[in-house]
N, C-alpha and C positions, 0 to 999 in steps of 0.2 A: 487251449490248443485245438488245433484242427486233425487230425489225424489222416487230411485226404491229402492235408499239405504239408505235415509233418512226419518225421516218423516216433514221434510220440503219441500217444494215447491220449484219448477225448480229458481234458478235463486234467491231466498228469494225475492220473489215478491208477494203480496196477491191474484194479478190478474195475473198468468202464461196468456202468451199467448198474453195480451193487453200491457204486460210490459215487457222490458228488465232488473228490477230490477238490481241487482249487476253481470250481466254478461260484463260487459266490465271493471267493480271495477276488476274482477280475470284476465282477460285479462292484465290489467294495474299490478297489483299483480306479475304474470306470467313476464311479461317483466322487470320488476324492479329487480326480482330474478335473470333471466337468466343476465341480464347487468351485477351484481353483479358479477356472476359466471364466466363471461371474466375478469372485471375488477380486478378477484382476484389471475390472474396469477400472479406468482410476479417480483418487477423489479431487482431484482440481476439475473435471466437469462438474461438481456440484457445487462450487466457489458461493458464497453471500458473501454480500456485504459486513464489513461491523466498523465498529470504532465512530456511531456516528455516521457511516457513509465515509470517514475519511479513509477505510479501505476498501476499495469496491473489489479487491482479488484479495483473496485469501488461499489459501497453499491445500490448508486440511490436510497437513503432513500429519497430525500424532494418524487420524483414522484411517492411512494408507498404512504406517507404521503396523499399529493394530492389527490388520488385515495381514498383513504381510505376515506377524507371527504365525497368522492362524494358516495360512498359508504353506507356510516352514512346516508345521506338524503332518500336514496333507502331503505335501511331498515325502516327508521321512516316510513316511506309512506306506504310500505310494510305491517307494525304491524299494522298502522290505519286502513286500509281497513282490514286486519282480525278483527281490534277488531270490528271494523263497520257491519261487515258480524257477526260477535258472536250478539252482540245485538242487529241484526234487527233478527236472528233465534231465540232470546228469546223472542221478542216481537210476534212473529208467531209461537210462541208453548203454549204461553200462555194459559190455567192458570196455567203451568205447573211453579214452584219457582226454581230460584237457590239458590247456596249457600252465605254466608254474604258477605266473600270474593267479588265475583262473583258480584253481588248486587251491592256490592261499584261503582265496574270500569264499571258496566255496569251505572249508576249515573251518574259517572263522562263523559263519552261520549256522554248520552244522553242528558245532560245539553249544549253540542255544538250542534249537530246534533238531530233531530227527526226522528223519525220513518220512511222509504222508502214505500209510499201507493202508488203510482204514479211516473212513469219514473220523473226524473229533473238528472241535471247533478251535480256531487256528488265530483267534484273538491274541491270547498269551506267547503265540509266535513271532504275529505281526509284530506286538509290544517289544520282546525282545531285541527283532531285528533293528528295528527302527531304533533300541536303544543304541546300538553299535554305529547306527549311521550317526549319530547326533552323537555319538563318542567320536566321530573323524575315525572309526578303526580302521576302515579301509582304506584311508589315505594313507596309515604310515605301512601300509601292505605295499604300495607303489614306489616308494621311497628308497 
């Protein structure tokens, strides 16, 4: 976060400065998307031949498949670290409320992970969140 265009603190850190809070969370964020962004060339521009020549187009569906998995885990990770950045910004705007929605899933994240006061490494967070996304938990929040 920006703090010139925010009114949260550099980094959603409570101590800018002594902390690196979520600056390497958007770094990791930032890399997970751009991966994405190659891996989503797709594989029928690299079609061969087989069969003899009696296929000259071939699909190369399993290695778009493939991709695609790896793809799905880079997203989940991706959505955790935002939802993780959304509810440490609501916990440092406080007493400011959101909405019931909003409430829920910030609940349900916060019952993995706690509040970011002091740098630690936020692996074992991501993981968690991302297990709840890849649970649908927050779909049945909407329901």
């Amino acid at each position: 976060t920006n703090p010139l265009t925010s009114m949260l603190p550099a980094f959603l850190t409570p101590e800018p400065g002594l902390n690196s809070g979520f600056m390497i969370a958007q770094v990791t964020a930032a890399a997970l998307t751009s991966e994405n962004k190659a891996l989503a060339t797709p594989h029928s521009v690299d079609s061969i031949s087989t069969s003899g020549n009696q296929e000259d187009y071939v699909s190369m569906g399993m290695g778009g498949v493939r991709r695609l998995a790896r793809m799905l885990v880079n997203l989940r990770n991706t959505i955790a670290i935002e939802l993780l950045c959304a509810c440490q910004g609501i916990d440092l705007l406080a007493p400011l409320q959101t909405g019931a929605l909003a409430k829920k899933a910030y609940a349900a994240v916060r019952a993995r992970s706690p509040i970011v006061k002091d740098d630690r490494t936020l692996a074992p967070d991501i993981e968690a969140v991302s297990a709840l996304v890849a649970e649908a938990a927050f779909s049945s929040l909407f329901r």
